[in-house]
N, C-alpha and C positions, 0 to 999 in steps of 0.2 A: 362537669365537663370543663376543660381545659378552653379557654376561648383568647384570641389575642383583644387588645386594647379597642382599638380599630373595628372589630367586627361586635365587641360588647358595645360600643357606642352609636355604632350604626342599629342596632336591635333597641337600645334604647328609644333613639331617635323614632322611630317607623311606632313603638308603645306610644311615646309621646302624641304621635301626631294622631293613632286612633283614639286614645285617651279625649281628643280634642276634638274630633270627629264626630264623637260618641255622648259627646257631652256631657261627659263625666269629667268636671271641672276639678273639684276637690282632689281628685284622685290623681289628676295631672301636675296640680300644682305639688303636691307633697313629693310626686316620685322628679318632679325639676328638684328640689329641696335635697332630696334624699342621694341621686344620681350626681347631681352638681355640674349636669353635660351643658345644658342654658337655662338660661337666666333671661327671664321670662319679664323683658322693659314694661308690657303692656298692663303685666299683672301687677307689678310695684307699681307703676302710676295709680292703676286703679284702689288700693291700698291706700295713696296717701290723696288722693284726690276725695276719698270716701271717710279720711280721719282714722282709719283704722289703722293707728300708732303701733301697737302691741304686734298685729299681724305683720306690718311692713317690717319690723325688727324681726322678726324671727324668718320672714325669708329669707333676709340679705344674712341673717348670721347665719346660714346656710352656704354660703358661698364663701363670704369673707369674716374675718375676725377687726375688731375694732381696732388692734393695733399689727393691723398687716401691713398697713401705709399710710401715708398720712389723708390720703382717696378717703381710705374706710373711715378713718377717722373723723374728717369732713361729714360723709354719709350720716354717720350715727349722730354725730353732733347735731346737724341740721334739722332731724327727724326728733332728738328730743325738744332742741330748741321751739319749736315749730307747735309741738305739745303743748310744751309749757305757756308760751304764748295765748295758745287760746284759754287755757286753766285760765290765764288773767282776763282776756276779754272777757268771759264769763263772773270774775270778778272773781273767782273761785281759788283768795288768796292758802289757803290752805292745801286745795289740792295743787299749787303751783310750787308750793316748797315742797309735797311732797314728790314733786317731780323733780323739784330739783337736788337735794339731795341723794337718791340713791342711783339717777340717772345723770345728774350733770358733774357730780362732784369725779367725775371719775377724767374727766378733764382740767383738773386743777392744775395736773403737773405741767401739762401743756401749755399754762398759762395763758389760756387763749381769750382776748380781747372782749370776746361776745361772751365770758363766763361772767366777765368781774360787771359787765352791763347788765345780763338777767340776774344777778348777785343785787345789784343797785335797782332794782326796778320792781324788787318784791313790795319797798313801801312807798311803791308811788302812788299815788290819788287817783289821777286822771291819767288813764291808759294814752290817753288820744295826744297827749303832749311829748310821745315816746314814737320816734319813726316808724319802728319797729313793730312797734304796737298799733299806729292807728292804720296799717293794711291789713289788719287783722279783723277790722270791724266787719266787714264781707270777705267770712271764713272762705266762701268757695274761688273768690280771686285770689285771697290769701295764698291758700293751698295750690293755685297754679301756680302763682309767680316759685313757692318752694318748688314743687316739683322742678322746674325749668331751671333753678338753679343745682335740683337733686340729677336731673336727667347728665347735665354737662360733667358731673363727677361721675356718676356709674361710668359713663364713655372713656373719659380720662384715667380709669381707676386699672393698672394691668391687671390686677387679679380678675377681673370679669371681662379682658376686654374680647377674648378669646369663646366667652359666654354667650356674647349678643346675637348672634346673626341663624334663625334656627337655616337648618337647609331645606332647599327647594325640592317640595317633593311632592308628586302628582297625588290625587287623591285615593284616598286608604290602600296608601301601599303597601303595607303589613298584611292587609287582608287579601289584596290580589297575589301577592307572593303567595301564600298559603292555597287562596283559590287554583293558583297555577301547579302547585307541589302535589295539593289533593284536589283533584275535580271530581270524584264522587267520593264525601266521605257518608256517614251513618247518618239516618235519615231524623234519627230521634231529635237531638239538638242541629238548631241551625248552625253554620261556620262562624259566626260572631259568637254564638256562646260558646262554643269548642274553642276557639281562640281566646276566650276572655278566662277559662280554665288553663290556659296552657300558659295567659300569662301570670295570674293566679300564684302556679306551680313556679315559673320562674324568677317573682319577686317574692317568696319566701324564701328559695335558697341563695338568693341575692342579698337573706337580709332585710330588703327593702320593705321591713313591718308594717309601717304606716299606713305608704301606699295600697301593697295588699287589702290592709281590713278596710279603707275608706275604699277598693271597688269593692269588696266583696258588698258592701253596702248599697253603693250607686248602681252597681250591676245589679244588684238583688237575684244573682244564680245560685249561691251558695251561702247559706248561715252556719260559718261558724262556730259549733258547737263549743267546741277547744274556747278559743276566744272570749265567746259571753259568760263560759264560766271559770273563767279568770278573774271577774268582775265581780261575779257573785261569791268566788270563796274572799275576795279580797275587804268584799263590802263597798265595793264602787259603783252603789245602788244607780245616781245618775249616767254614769258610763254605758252600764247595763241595758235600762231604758232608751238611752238614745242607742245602743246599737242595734236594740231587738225593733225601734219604729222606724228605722231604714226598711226596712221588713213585711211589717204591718202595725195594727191601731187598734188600739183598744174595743172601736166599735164594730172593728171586720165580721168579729164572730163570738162566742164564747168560748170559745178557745184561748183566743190571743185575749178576751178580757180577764181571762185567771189569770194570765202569765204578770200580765201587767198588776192586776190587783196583789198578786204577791208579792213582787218587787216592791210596789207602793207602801205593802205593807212591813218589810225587812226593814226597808227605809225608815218607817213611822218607831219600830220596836226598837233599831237602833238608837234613835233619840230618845226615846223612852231612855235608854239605858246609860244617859249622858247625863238625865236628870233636866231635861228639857221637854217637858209635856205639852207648854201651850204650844210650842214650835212645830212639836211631833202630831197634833190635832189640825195644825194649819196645812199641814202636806196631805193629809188624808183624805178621799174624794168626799165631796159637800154632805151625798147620804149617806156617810159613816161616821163623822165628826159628832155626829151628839150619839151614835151606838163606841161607848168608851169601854169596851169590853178586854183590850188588849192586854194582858200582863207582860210587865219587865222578864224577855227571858235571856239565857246564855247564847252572847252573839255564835259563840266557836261550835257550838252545838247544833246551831240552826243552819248555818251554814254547810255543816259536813251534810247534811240531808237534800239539802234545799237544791244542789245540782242533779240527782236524780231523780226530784221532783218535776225543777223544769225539765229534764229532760222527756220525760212521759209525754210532760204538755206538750212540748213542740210536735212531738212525733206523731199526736195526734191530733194536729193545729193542720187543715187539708190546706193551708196557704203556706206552712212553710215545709209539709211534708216531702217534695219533690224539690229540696233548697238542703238537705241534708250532706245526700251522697257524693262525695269527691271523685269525681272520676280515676282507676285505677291504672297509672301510667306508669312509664317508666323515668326514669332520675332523668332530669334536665331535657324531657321533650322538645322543648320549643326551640331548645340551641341545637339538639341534634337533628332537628327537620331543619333552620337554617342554616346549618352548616351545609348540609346537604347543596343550596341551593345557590349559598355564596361565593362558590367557586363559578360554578356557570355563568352568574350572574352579575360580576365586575367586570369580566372582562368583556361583559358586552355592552353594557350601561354607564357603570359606572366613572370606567377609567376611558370610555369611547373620547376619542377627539373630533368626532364628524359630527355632523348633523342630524344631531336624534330625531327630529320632529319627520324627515323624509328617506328616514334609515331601515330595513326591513330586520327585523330579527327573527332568522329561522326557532323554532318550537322542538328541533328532532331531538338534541340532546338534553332537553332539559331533565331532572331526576325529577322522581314521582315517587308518592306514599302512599300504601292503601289505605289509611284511616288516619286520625290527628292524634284523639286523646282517650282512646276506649277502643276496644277491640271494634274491627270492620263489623258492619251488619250486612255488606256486600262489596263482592269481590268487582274488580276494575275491570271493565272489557277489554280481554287480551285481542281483541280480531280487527283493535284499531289499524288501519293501513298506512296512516299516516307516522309511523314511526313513532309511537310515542309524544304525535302533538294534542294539540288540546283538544277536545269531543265536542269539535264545535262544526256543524257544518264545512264539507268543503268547497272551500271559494267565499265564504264569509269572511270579511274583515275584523279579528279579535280585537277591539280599541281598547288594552289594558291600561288603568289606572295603577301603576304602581312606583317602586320606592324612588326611582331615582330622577329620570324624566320623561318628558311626552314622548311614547314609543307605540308608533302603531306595529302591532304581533303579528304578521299575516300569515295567516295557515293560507295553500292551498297555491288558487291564482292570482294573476295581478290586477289591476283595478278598471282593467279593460273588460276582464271576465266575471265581474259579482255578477251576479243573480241579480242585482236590481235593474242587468243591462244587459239581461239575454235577449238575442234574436233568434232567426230562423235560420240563422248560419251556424250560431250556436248548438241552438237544439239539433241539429241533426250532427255535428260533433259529437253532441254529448252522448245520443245514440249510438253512432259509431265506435266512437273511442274509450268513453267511458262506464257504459255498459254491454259492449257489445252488440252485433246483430243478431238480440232473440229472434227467436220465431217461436218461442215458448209461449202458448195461449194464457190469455189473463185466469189465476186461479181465481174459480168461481165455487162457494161451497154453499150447495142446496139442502143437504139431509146431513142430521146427528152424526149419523156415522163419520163425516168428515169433518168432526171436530168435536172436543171435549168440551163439556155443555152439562150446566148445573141448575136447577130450580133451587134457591134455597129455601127453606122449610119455612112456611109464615102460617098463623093460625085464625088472621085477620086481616083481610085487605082493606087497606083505609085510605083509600086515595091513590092519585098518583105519586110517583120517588119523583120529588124535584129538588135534594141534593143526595148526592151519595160520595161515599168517601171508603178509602182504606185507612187503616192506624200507620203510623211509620214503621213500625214493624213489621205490618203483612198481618195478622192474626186475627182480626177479625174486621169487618166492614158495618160501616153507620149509613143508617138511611133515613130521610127527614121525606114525612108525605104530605099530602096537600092539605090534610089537616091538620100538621100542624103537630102527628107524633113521629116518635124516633124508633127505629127496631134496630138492635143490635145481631149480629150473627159471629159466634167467636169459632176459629176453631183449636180445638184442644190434640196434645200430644197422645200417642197410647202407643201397645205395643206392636200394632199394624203401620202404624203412622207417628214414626217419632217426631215429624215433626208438625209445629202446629201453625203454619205457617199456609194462608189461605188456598187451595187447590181445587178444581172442579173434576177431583178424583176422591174428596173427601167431602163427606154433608157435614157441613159444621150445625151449631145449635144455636137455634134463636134465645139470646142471652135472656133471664127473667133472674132478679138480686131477689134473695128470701126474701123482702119487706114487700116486695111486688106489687111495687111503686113501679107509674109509666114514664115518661121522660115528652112532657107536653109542653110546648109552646104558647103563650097570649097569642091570642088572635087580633088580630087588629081591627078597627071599624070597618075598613073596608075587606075583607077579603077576599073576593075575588081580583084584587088588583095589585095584593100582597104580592110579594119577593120573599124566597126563603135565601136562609141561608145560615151556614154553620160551620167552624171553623174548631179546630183541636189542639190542647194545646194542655199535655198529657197532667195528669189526669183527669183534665177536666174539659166539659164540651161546652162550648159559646153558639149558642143558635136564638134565630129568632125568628118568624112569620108573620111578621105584619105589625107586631106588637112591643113588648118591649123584650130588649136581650136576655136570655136565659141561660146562667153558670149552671151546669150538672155533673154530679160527679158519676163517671161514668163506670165505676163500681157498684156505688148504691143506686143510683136512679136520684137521686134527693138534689130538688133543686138548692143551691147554695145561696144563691143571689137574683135580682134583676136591675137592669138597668138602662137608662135612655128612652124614658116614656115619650111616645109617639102623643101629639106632632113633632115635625114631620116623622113620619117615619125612617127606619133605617131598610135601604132597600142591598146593603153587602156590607162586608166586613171581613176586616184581615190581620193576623199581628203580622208587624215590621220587625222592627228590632227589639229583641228583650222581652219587656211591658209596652212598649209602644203599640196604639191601636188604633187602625184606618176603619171609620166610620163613614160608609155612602149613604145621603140622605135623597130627598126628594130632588134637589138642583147646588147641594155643593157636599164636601166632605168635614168630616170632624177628624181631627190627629189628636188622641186621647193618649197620657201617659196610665195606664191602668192600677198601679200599683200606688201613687198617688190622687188617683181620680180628677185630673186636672184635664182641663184642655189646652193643647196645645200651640194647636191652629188651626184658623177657622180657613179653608183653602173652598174660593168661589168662582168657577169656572163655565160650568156648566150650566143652561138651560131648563135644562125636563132631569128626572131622577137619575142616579148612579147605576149603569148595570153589572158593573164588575170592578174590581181592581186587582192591580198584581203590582207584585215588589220585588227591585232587583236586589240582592244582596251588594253588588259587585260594583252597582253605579249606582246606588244610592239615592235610584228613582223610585218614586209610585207613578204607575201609568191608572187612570181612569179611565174608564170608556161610561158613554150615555145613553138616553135615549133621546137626544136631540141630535145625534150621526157624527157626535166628534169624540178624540183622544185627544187627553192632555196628560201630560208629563211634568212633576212635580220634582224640587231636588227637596231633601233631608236637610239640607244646607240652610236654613234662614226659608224653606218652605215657598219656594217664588215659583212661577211656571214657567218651565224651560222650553218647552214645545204645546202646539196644539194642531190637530189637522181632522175638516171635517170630511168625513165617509159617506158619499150618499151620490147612491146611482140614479139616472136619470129617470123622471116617473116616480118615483117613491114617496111616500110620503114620510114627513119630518116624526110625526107621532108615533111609527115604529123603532122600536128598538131596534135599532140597526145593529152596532155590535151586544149581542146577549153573552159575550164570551170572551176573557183575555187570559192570554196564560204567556209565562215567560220560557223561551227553552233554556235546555238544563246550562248553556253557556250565560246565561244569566242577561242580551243583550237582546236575543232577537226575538219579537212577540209576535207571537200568534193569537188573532181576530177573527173570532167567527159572525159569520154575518148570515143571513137566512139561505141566501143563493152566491155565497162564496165564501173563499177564507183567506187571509193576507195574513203576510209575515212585514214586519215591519221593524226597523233595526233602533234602539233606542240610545242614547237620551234625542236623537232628533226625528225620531220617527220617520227616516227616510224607507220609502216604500221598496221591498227587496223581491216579494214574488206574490202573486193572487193564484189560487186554484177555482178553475169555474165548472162545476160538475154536470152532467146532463140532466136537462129542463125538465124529464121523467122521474128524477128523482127527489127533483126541490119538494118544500123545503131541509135545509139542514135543518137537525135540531139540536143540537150540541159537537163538539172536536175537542179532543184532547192529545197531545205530546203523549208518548211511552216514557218509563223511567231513565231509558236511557236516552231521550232526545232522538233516537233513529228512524221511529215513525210517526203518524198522525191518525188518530181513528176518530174517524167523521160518520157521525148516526144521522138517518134521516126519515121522514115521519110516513113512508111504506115499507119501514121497517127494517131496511136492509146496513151494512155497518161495511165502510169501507178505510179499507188500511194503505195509508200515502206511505211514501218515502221522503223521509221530513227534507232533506237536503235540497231534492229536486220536484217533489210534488207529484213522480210517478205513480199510477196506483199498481198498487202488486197483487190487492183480493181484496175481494167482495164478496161479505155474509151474507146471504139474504133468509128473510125472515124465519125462513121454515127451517132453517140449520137448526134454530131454538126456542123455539113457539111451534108447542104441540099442534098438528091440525086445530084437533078440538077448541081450544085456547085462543087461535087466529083469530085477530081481525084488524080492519081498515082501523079500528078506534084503539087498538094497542101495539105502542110503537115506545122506543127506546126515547128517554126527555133528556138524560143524562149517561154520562160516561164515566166512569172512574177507572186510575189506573194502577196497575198492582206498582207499590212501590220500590221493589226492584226485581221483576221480574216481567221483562220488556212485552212478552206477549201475552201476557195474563192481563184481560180488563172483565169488568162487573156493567152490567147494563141496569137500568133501575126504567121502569119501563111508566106506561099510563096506568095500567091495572093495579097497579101496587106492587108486582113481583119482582124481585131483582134476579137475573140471570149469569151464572159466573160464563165465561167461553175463555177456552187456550186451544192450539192449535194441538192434531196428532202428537204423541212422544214420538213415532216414526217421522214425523214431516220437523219439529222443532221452532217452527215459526213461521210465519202468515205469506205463505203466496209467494210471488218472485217479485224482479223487479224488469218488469217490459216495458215494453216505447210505447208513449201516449195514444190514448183511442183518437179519431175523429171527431171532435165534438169536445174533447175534454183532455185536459190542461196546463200549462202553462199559458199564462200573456204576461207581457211587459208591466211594466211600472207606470206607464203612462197611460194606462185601460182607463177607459170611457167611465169606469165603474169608481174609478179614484180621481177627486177636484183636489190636486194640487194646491 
């Protein structure tokens, strides 16, 4: 696609800055290198303040040439100078002529003063009688006083001078443009890895090689097939190696340990075949060097094979099995969604001359995409009222981080009217005006008949469900019981039902893999005081009960891995970004990179154990919630606490888990808090308090609340059974299931009640109940009715109150 200058550098810019966000260093620097847009002061300091001579040359000959000025000239001089120098501290007269030779001599012509001095200084004695020489004694002073005279030449130099300065731009702006362009794309990959594909796609046909394979690596989304066997037909055994342990490691599995034994072993045969044995023994792992069985064979030979060898392996390596497929897009995606959106969006940001920080920017025209970089897995809700703005509550405040400057989005009202500052004046406006004067009775639904209603098929109840979940797909549902096993239930396409796609008009099958292997959790020492919890992250499932975390691959059943042996225990867990992995312990959190197995950061806030977390894609929080009655809010940024605020009504005691519950709405800002006898929305990163819902005293407690797919409702379970559906915006209730809709008489009782909520992932009225008994129950509303209830003006007794409720310590 055809793009002008200006808008390819602007797209650079917004890559850059998530490239840096993302901390994918490598990948950043190469594409400054490769683009030539800035020139990155911070990164050459750190370069020559670290010695690292070879590196510091090869970015700046990126940008400039040694004879573009007499600038560049200076630069390179200095930086060899500077080398050679410590060659002699080091005494290290050999390697200082060979510095000087093929690196200084190229300044002869120049005739420059400081040649014919290190010329004269190769046979000097005592370094320390040389000015020059004796600030060199403490390399690390050395090297700043160079920098500081290398700093004042990049500055001075025109070819960069135009490079220095990156632009101001709020946080991952790249990624809110795209969050703004698609606010529901496909459920399977999150929007960071849909956008780390799409820029993927856009520095290959840019070219920009480098960049490309160093994220494919640092991202670790996609291996390269093409690539690593470039390496292998070429015989660039170690290039190989290091691109395949971006990846994974020898000891993940046996899988990845063939892959790697074979490389080692090309390696080892190739020297064989150079007539270097002891060499070829020395690279060979420890328990193979006295098994000398290897014969000299034909490199060209081995080679033609040896790409469809490793290919088998990978494909059956379950860590890089899902790192293969390239998403199937169209030419130049990422410029044709920005293009889309760069018209709209200069002329309101960019080229503004007013005051962005108190400037409102309407939402109506922006353009919109139904998916990024793979066909939709759902379609956009056409019934928004809002013109085409963002599906974000209305009268919420959108605070978008993106490309250009601080611009508060406001959908809706003005900041007289949030939610976090309704009255009684209010509410009855909002009755009258904005949903009219019902008189339409609260729908109430008693019996099956008024409502589609599923048992699915179990052949052993083992407990209560205390987590349950949908696949991103829709097609089958996971449930974790109180001891600790998993049941699966899929449903499958046929010719009554093409599609296989979860419904409580089709019985799906409780999953069992030929080897009929169960899918069990460690138990932990204490179990009764255990936290389940289980998180998907295809194909494989992460759960744990008390004990230590368990990888399963969620086709065979076969546990892959364990890890994080208790103490403390892990009482939640969640992926962030990528491989990034939120660990809740007993009173703080672990941030695990998983694909290196490193920790991150140790984040210590809390009190009494973790009862949940959730993560904003868009602001680049982790919100905690406890059991000592507080939230805290983490940034991604250098990991520091940016908010905390503790929860706790009056009377209560501290030992309960006050919030057992947080989830983010689908605008990625406002969190929803369930608490036993209420539930709050709370706006983040500063957890300003926006609305509380307080239900009647007959029905306490809650026992779980979850968001629908598309953020428009709230469905609140409580422990006499009955399931009640808000209106996420305003907190109205519009229906109420009670128990006998789906609990056979026979089946009834005070001791079986809904623990958990799951909800279908795009399919706003379809949820799954996971109950005490063991049973999970699917419920949707009539195909005649199409959705749960109305929306009428609050009972007597129940809900809305203000932000300043008795039940919230500011």
């Amino acid at each position: 696609m055809d793009i002008d200058k200006d808008s390819y550098t602007k797209l650079i810019v917004l890559i850059l800055q998530f490239l840096d966000e993302e901390n994918y260093k490598e990948s950043l620097h190469l594409l400054e290198q490769e683009s030539k847009i800035f020139f990155n002061v911070n990164y050459f300091r750190e370069t020559i303040v670290n010695g690292e001579w070879e590196k510091a040359e090869e970015y700046l000959s990126s940008f400039t040439k040694l004879n573009d000025n007499r600038y560049s000239m200076k630069l390179f001089f200095e930086i060899r100078k500077q080398k050679y120098y410590e060659a002699l501290v080091r005494n290290d007269q050999a390697e200082g002529v060979n510095v000087l030779w093929p690196d200084l001599k190229v300044f002869l012509d120049l005739q420059d003063e400081n040649y014919e001095e290190i010329f004269d200084l190769i046979d000097l004695k005592n370094f320390r009688d040389n000015e020059h020489l004796s600030r060199n004694v403490n390399k690390e002073s050395a090297r700043g006083i160079s920098w500081g005279d290398l700093k004042s030449l990049v500055e001075q130099n025109p070819t960069l001078q135009d490079k220095l300065i990156f632009p101001r731009l709020n946080q991952s702006g790249l990624l809110s443009i795209i969050t703004l362009i698609c606010p529901n794309p496909g459920k399977k990959t999150s929007i960071k890895e849909e956008l780390i594909y799409l820029i993927l796609q856009f520095l290959d046909e840019e070219k920009l090689k480098g960049t490309c394979h160093k994220l494919e690596q640092e991202s670790k989304i996609f291996f390269n097939m093409n690539y690593f066997g470039e390496f292998v037909i070429s015989g660039e055994w170690d290039k190989a190696v290091m691109y395949l342990s971006a990846f994974t490691m020898p000891d993940d599995n046996q899988h990845s340990a063939k892959i790697f034994f074979t490389l080692e072993k090309q390696k080892y045969l190739a020297n064989l075949g150079r007539n270097d044995q002891v060499q070829a023994i020395k690279i060979l792992p420890n328990d193979l060097q006295d098994n000398f069985l290897y014969k000299c064979m034909d490199a060209a030979s081995l080679r033609a094979n040896l790409c469809d060898v490793l290919k088998e392996s990978v494909k059956s390596n379950p860590i890089l099995q899902d790192k293969l497929k390239f998403p199937a897009m169209d030419k130049s995606r990422l410029l044709t969604i920005l293009k889309k959106i760069m018209d709209w969006w200069i002329p309101h940001c960019a080229n503004s001359t007013t005051d962005l920080y108190k400037s409102t920017i309407s939402l109506v025209n922006i353009p919109k995409v139904p998916y990024l970089c793979r066909e939709p897995m759902i379609v956009v809700n056409s019934h928004c009222q809002e013109a085409s703005a963002l599906p974000v509550p209305n009268g919420l405040v959108f605070h978008d981080s993106s490309c250009c400057n601080d611009v508060s989005l406001q959908a809706g009202m003005k900041s007289s009217e949030k939610c976090g500052s309704r009255d009684n004046t209010y509410l009855a406006d909002a009755n009258s005006g904005v949903y009219g004067k019902s008189t339409e009775k609260l729908a109430e639904i008693n019996d099956p008949s008024e409502c589609q209603t599923l048992v699915l098929p179990d052949t052993s109840l083992t407990g209560g469900v205390t987590r349950l979940m949908y696949s991103c797909s829709g097609d089958f549902i996971l449930a974790l019981t109180q001891n600790a096993t998993h049941k699966l239930w899929r449903w499958y396409c046929d010719d009554q039902h093409p599609s296989s796609k979860a419904s409580a008009n089709v019985e799906p099958q409780l999953y069992q893999p030929s080897s009929g292997l169960i899918m069990t959790n460690e138990i932990g020492t204490q179990p009764e005081n255990a936290l389940s919890c289980l998180s998907l992250k295809d194909p494989y499932l992460f759960s744990s009960s008390g004990g230590k975390i368990s990888i399963f691959n969620l086709e065979t059943f076969e546990r892959l891995s364990t890890f994080g042996s208790p103490p403390p225990s892990t009482t939640y867990f969640t992926f962030l970004m990528q491989n990034i992995f939120a660990i809740g312990l007993d009173d703080s959190i672990l941030i695990r990179c998983f694909d290196s197995k490193k920790t991150i950061a140790h984040l210590k806030g809390h009190q009494k154990r973790i009862t949940c977390l959730a993560f904003s894609q868009n602001l680049n929080v982790l919100v905690s919630s406890g059991a000592d009655a507080q939230l805290c809010v983490w940034s991604t940024n250098g990991w520091e606490k940016l908010a905390s605020k503790f929860l706790l009504s009056k009377g209560e005691m501290l030992d309960c888990p006050v919030v057992n519950h947080i989830e983010f709405h689908q605008d990625q800002i406002h969190l929803l808090a369930v608490h036993e006898r209420n539930i709050h929305v709370y706006e983040a990163p500063t957890l300003n308090h926006s609305m509380q819902w307080v239900p009647q005293e007959s029905d306490l407690p809650i026992t779980y609340a979850t968001y629908s797919c598309d953020g428009q409702s709230i469905f609140v379970s409580f422990k006499n059974g009955c399931i009640k559906v808000l209106v996420a915006k305003t907190f109205y209730l519009r229906c109420r299931i009670n128990v006998t809709a789906y609990i056979p008489p026979g089946l009834s009782s005070s001791e079986v009640y809904p623990i958990v909520i799951a909800a279908h992932p795009f399919q706003p009225n379809h949820i799954a109940l996971g109950l005490t008994d063991g049973r999970v129950h699917v419920l949707e509303p009539l195909e005649t009715e199409g959705e749960w209830g109305i929306s009428p003006q609050p009972k007597d007794g129940e809900g809305l109150s203000t932000a300043s409720c008795s039940a919230v310590l500011e």
